[in-house]
C-alpha positions as a Markdown table, in Angstrom:
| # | Residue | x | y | z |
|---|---|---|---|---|
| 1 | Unk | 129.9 | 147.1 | 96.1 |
| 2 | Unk | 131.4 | 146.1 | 99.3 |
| 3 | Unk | 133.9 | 143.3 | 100.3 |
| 4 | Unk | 136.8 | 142.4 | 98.6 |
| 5 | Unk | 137.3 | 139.6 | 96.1 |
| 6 | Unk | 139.9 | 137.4 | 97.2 |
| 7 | Unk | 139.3 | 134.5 | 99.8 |
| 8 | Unk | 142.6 | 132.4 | 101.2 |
| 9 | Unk | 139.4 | 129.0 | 101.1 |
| 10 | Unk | 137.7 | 128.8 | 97.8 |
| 11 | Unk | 134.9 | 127.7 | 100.4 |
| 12 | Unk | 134.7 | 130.7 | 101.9 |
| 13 | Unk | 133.5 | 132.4 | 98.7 |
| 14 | Unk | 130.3 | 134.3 | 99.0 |
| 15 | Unk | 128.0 | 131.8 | 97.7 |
| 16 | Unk | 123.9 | 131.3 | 97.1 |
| 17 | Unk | 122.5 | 128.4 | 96.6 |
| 18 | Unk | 118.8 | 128.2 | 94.8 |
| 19 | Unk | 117.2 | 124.5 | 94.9 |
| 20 | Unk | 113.3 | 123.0 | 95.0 |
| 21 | Unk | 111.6 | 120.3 | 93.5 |
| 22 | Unk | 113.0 | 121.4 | 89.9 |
| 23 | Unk | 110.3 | 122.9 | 87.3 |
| 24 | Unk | 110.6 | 126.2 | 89.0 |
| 25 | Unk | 112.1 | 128.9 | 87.1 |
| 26 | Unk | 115.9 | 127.2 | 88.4 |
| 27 | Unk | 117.6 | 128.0 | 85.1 |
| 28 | Unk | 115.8 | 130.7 | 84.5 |
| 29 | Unk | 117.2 | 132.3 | 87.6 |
| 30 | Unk | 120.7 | 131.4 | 86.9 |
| 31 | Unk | 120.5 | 133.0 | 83.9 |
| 32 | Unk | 119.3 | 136.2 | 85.2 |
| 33 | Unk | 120.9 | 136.6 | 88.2 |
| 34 | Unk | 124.6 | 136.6 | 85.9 |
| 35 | Unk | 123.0 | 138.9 | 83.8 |
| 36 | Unk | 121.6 | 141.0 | 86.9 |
| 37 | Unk | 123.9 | 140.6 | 89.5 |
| 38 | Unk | 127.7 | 142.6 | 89.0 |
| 39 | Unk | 130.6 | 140.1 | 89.4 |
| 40 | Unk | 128.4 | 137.3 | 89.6 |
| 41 | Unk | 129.2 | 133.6 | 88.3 |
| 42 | Unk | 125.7 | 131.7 | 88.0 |
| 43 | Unk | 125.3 | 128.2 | 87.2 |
| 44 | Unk | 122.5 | 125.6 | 86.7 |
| 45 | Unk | 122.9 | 122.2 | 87.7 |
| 46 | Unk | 126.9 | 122.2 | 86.9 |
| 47 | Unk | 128.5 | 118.7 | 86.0 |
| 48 | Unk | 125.1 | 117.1 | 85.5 |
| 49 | Unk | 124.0 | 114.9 | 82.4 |
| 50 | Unk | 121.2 | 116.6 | 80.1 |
| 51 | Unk | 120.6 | 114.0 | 77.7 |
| 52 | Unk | 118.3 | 116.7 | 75.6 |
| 53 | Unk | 121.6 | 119.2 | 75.6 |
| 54 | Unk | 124.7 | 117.0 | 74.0 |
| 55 | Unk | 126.5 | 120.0 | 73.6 |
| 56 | Unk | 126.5 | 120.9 | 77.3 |
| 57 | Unk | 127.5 | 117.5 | 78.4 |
| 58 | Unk | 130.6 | 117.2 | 75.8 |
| 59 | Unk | 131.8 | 120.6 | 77.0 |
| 60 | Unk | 131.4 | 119.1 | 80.6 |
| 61 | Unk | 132.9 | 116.2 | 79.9 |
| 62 | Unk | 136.3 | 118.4 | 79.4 |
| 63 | Unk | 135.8 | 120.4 | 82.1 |
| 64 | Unk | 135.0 | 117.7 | 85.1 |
| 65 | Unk | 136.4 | 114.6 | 83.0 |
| 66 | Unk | 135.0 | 111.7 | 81.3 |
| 67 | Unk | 134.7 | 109.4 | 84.2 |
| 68 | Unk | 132.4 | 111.8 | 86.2 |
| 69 | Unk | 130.4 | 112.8 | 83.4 |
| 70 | Unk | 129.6 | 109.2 | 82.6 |
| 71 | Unk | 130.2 | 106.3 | 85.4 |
| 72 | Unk | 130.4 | 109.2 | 87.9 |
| 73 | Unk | 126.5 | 110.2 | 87.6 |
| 74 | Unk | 125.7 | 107.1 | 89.4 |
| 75 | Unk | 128.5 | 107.7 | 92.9 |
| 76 | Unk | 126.9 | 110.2 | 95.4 |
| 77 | Unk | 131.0 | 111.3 | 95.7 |
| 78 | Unk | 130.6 | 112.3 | 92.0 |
| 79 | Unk | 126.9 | 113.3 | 91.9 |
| 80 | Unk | 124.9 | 115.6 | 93.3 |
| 81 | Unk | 121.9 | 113.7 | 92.5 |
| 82 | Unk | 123.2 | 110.9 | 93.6 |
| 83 | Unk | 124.4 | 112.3 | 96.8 |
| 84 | Unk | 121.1 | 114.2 | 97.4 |
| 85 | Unk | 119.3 | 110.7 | 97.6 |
| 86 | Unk | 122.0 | 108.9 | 99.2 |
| 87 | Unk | 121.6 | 111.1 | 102.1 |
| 88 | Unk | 117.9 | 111.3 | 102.1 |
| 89 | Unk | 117.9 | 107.7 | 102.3 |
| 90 | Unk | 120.1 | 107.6 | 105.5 |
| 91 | Unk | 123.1 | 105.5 | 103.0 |
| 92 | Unk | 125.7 | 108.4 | 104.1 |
| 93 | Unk | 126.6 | 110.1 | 107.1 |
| 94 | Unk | 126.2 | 114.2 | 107.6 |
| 95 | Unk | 130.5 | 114.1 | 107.4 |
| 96 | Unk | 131.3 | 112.1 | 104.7 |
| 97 | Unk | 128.1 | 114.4 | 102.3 |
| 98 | Unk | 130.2 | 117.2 | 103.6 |
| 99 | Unk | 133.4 | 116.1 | 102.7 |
| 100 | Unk | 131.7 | 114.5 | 98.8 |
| 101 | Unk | 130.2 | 118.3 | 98.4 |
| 102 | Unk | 133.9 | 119.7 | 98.7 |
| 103 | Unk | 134.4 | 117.3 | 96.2 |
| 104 | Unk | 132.1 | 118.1 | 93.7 |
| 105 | Unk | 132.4 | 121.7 | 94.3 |
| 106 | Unk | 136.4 | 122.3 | 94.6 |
| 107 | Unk | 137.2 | 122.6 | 91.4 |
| 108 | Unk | 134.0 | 125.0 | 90.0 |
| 109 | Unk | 134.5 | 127.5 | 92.8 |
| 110 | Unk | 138.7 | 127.6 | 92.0 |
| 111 | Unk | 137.8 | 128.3 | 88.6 |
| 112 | Unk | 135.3 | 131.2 | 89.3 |
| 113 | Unk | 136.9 | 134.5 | 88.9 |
| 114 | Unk | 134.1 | 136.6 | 90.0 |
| 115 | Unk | 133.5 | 137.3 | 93.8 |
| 116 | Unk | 129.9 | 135.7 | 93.9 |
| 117 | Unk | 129.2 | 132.3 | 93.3 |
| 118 | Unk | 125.4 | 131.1 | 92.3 |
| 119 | Unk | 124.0 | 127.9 | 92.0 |
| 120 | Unk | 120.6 | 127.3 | 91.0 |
| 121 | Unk | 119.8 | 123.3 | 90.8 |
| 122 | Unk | 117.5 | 121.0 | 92.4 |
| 123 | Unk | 120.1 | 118.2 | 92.9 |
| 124 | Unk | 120.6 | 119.9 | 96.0 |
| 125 | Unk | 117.7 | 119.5 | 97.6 |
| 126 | Unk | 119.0 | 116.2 | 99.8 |
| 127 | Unk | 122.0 | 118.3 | 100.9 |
| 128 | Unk | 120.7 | 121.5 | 101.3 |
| 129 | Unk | 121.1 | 121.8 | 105.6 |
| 130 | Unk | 125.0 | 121.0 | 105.2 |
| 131 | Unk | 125.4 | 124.0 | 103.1 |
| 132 | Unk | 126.0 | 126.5 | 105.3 |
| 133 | Unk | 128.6 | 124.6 | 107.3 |
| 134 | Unk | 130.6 | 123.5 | 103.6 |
| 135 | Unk | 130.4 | 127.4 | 102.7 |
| 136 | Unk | 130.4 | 129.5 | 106.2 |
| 137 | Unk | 129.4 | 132.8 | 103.6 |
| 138 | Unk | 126.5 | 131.3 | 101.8 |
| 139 | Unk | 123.0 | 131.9 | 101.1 |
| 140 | Unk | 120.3 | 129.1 | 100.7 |
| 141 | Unk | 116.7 | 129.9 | 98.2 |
| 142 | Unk | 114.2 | 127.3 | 98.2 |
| 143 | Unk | 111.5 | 127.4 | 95.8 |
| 144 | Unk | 108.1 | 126.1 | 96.1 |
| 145 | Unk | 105.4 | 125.5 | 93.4 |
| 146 | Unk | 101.5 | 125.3 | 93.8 |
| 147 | Unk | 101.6 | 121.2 | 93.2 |
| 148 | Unk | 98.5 | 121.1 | 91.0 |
| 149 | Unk | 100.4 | 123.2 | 88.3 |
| 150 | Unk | 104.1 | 121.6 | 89.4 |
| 151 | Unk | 102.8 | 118.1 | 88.8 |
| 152 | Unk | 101.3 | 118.8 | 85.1 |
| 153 | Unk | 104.7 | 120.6 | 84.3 |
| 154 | Unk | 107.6 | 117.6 | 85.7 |
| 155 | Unk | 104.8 | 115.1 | 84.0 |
| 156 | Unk | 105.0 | 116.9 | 80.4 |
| 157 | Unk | 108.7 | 117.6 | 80.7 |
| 158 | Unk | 110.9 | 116.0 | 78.0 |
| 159 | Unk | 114.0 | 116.8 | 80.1 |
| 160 | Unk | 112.5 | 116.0 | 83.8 |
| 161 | Unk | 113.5 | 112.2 | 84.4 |
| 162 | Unk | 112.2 | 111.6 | 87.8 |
| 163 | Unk | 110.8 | 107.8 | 87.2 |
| 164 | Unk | 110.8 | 107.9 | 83.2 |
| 165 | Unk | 112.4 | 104.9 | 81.6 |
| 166 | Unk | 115.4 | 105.9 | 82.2 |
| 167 | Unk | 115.4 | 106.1 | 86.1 |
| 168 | Unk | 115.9 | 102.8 | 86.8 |
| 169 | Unk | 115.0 | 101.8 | 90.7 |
| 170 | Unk | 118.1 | 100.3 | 90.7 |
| 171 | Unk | 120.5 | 102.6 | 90.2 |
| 172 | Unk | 119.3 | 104.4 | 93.4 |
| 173 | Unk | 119.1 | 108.1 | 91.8 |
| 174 | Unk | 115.6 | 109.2 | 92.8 |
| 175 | Unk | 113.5 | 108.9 | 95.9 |
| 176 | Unk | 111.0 | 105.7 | 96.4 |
| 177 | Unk | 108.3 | 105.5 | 99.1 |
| 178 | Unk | 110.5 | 102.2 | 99.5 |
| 179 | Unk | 113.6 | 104.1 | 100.7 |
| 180 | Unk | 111.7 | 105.1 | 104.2 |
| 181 | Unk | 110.8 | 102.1 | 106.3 |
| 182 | Unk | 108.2 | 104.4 | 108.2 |
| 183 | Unk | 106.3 | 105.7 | 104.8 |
| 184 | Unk | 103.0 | 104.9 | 104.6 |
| 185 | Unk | 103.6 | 103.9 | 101.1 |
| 186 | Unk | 106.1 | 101.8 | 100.6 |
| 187 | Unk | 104.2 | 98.7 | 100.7 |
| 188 | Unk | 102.5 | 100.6 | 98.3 |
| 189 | Unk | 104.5 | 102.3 | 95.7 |
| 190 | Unk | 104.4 | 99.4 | 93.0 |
| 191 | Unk | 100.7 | 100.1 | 92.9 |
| 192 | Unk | 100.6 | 103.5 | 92.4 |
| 193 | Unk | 100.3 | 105.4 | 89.2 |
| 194 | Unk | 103.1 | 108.0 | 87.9 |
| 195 | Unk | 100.5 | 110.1 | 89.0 |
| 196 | Unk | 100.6 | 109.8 | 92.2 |
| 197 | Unk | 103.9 | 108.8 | 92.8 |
| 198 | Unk | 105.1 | 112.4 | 91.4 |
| 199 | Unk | 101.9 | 113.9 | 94.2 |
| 200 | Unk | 104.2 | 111.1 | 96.9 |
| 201 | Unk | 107.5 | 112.9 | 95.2 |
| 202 | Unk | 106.3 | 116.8 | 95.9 |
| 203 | Unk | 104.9 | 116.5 | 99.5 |
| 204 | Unk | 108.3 | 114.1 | 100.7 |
| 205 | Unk | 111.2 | 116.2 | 99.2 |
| 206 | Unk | 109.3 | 119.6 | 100.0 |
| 207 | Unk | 108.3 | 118.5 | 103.6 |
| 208 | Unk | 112.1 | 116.8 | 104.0 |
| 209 | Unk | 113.5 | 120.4 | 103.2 |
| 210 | Unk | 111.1 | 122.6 | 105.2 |
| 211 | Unk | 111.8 | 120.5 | 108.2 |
| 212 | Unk | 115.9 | 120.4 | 107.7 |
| 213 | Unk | 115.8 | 124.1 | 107.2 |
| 214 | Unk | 113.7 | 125.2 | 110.2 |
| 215 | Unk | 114.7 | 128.6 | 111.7 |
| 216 | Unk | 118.2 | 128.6 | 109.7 |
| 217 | Unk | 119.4 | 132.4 | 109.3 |
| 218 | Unk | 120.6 | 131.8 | 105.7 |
| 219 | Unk | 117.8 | 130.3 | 104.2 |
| 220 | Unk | 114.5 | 132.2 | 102.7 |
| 221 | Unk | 111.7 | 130.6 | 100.9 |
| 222 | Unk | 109.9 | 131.7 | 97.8 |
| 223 | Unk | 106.6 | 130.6 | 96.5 |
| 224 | Unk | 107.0 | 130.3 | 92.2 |
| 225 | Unk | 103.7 | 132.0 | 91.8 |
| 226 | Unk | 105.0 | 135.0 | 93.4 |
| 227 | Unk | 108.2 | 135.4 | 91.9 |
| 228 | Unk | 107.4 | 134.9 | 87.9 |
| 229 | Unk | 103.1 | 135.3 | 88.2 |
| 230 | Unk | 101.7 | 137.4 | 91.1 |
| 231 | Unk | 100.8 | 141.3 | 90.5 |
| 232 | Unk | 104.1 | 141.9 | 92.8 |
| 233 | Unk | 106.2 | 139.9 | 90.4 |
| 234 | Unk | 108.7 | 142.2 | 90.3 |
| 235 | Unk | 108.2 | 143.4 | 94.2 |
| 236 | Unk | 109.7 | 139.7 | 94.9 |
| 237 | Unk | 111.9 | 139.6 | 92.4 |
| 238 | Unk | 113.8 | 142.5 | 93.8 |
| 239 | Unk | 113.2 | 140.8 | 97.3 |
| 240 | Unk | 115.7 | 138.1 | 96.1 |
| 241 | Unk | 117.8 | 139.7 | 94.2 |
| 242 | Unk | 118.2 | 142.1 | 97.7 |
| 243 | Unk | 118.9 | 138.4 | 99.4 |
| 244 | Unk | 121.1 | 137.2 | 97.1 |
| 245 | Unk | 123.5 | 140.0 | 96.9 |
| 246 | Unk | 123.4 | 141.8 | 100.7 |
| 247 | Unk | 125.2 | 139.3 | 103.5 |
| 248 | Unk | 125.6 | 139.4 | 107.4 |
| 249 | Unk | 129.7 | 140.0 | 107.0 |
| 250 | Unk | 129.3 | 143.3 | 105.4 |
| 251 | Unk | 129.9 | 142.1 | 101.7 |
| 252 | Unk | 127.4 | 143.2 | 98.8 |
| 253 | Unk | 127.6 | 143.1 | 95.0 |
| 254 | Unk | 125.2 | 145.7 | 93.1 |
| 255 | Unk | 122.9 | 144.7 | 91.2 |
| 256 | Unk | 120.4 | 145.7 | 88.1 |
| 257 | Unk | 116.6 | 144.6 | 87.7 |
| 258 | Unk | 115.7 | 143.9 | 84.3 |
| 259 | Unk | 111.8 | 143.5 | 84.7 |
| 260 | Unk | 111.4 | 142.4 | 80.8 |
| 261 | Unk | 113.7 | 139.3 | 81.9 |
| 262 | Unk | 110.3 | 137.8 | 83.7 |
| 263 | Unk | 108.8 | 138.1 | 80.5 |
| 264 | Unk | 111.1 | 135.9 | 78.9 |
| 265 | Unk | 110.1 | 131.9 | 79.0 |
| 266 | Unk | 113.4 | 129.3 | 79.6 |
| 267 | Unk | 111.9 | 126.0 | 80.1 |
| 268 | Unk | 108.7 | 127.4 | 81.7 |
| 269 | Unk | 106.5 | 127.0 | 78.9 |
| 270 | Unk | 105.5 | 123.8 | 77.0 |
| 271 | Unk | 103.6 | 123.5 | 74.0 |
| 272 | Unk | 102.4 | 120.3 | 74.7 |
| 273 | Unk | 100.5 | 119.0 | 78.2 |
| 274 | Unk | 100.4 | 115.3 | 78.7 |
| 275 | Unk | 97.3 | 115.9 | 81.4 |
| 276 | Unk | 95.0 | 118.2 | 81.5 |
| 277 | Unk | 94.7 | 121.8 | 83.7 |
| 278 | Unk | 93.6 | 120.9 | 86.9 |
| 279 | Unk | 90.3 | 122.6 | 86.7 |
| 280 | Unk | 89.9 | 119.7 | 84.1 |
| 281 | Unk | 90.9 | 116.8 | 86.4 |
| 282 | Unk | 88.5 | 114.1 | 87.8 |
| 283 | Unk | 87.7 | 114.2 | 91.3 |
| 284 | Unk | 89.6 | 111.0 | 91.6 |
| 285 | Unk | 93.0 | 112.7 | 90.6 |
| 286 | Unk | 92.2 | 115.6 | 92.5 |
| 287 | Unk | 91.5 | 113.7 | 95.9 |
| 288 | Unk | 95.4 | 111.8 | 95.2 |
| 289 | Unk | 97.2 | 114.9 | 94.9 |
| 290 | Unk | 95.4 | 116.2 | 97.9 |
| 291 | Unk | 95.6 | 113.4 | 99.9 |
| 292 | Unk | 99.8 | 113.4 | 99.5 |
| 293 | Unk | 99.8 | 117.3 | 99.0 |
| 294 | Unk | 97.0 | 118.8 | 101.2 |
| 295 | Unk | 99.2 | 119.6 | 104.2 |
| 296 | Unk | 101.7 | 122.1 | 102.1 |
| 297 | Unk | 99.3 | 123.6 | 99.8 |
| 298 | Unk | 96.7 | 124.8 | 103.1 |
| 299 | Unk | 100.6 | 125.7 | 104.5 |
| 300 | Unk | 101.1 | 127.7 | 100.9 |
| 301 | Unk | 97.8 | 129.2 | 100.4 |
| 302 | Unk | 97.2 | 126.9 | 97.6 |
| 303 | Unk | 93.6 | 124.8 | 97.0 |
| 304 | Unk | 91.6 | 127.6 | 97.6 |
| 305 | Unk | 89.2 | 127.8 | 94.7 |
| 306 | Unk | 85.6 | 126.6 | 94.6 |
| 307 | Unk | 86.5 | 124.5 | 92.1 |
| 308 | Unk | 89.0 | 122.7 | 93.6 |
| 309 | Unk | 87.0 | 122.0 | 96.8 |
| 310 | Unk | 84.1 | 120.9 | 94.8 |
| 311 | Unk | 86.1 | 118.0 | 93.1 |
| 312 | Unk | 87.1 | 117.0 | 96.9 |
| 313 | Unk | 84.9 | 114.9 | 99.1 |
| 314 | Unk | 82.8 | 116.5 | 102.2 |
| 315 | Unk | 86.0 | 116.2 | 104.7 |
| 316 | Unk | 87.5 | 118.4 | 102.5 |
| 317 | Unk | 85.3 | 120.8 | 101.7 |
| 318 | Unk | 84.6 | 121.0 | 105.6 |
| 319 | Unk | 88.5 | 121.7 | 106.6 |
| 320 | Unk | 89.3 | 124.1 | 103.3 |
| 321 | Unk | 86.4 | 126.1 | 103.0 |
């Protein structure tokens, strides 16, 4: 263990900072990297509403205060969700998201004891290229998911609310093809099926990252498949913990890989599917997601198989086989 563990800024705290679409391990990863990881505080998505955890959100709710638990969610100075597509949307300048994460972080980092700070949440996703200038020490992991799989997961999940009933256009808290006057789709987007507006959904927020976060030092990218599925599971998994834990100034925590932790399911596994596996898919529902997704997934390596191209039409088969 190297570096010491007081800091005159509570900004200045040695910090990492793990975001992606969401439905990729996130809490899973906050949960073993403070289990992992010595002198290490790890957090998923702190100060946000579950509505599936009441117990969480009461114990929030006297930690961060009522307001911000409740009318708070919808102000990007009280909401990292909100703030995340506030700024995607162009609705705040880079200096005032700066000065709203401060905000929302000031009081989580005075309260941390230990020396590391780790927050694993996809509300971060809209903010993620102002990190590094909020928190000079910090660390920034993006996850990626093969979209075929990803889209089948946020779809089924009770607890992922990206255009349920509940997110309401209106109250601004989730991307729209309608935000971006130069999206091909925003004439569109009433016409299109959940379906495809989650395929939309994937490709904008993954391609909006990747381009934000284009040759900066502090950030490293992880596919999902490698981290929890490949043969070198636990080769990867050691590669970020090494990333989390080792930084440029000299200061390193020690840490402990537990590999019957990736063995362990926390909100990976449903029991239920609302669609099929994609191999089940029409060839209508597999040209969508292609069409929104193709670019990242011949990026990713993903879309390989013979059965995929064979649900795709000529053109495809031509330029992926």
């Amino acid at each position: 263990m190297k570096g010491g563990n007081k800091v005159e800024n509570v900004f200045d705290k040695h910090c990492v900072f793990i975001t992606s679409t969401g439905r990729t391990g996130t809490r899973f990863l906050a949960k073993s990297l403070s289990k992992m990881v010595e002198d290490c505080y790890a957090v998923h998505e702190p100060a946000n509403v579950f509505i599936k955890d009441l117990k969480k959100w009461r114990d929030d709710i006297k930690r961060f205060g009522f307001y911000q638990m409740t009318v708070g969610q919808f102000l990007p100075s009280k909401s990292m969700c909100k703030l995340s597509t506030y700024r995607r949307r162009g609705k705040i300048t880079d200096e005032k998201a700066k000065e709203y994460i401060k905000g929302l972080r000031k009081q989580i980092l005075e309260e941390t004891k230990e020396s590391l700070y780790v927050e694993s949440s996809n509300h971060l996703h809209g903010v993620i290229d102002l990190l590094g200038d909020v928190f000079p020490n910090s660390k920034v992991v993006f996850i990626i998911r093969d979209p075929r799989t990803w889209i089948r997961s946020a779809i089924s999940s009770s607890v992922y609310l990206l255009y349920s009933k509940v997110d309401f256009s209106f109250l601004g808290m989730s991307m729209r093809a309608f935000h971006f006057k130069d999206d091909p789709y925003s004439m569109k987007w009433n016409s299109m099926s959940k379906f495809e507006k989650f395929a939309w959904y994937y490709n904008k927020l993954n391609t909006l990252v990747l381009e934000s976060m284009k040759n900066k030092k502090n950030f490293k990218l992880y596919r999902y498949e490698d981290l929890f599925l490949g043969e070198k599971k636990e080769e990867n998994f050691i590669d970020l913990l090494e990333f989390s834990t080792k930084f440029d100034d000299g200061f390193s925590r020690n840490y402990t890989f537990e590999p019957s932790f990736l063995k362990k399911k926390i909100n990976s596994a449903l029991d239920e599917y609302k669609i099929p596996h994609w191999k089940n898919w029409d060839k209508k529902k597999a040209q969508i997601l292609q069409k929104h997704c193709g670019d990242l997934m011949d990026m990713f390596g993903y879309g390989k198989e013979p059965e995929w191209l064979e649900k795709l039409n000529s053109d495809y088969k031509e330029e992926y086989a």
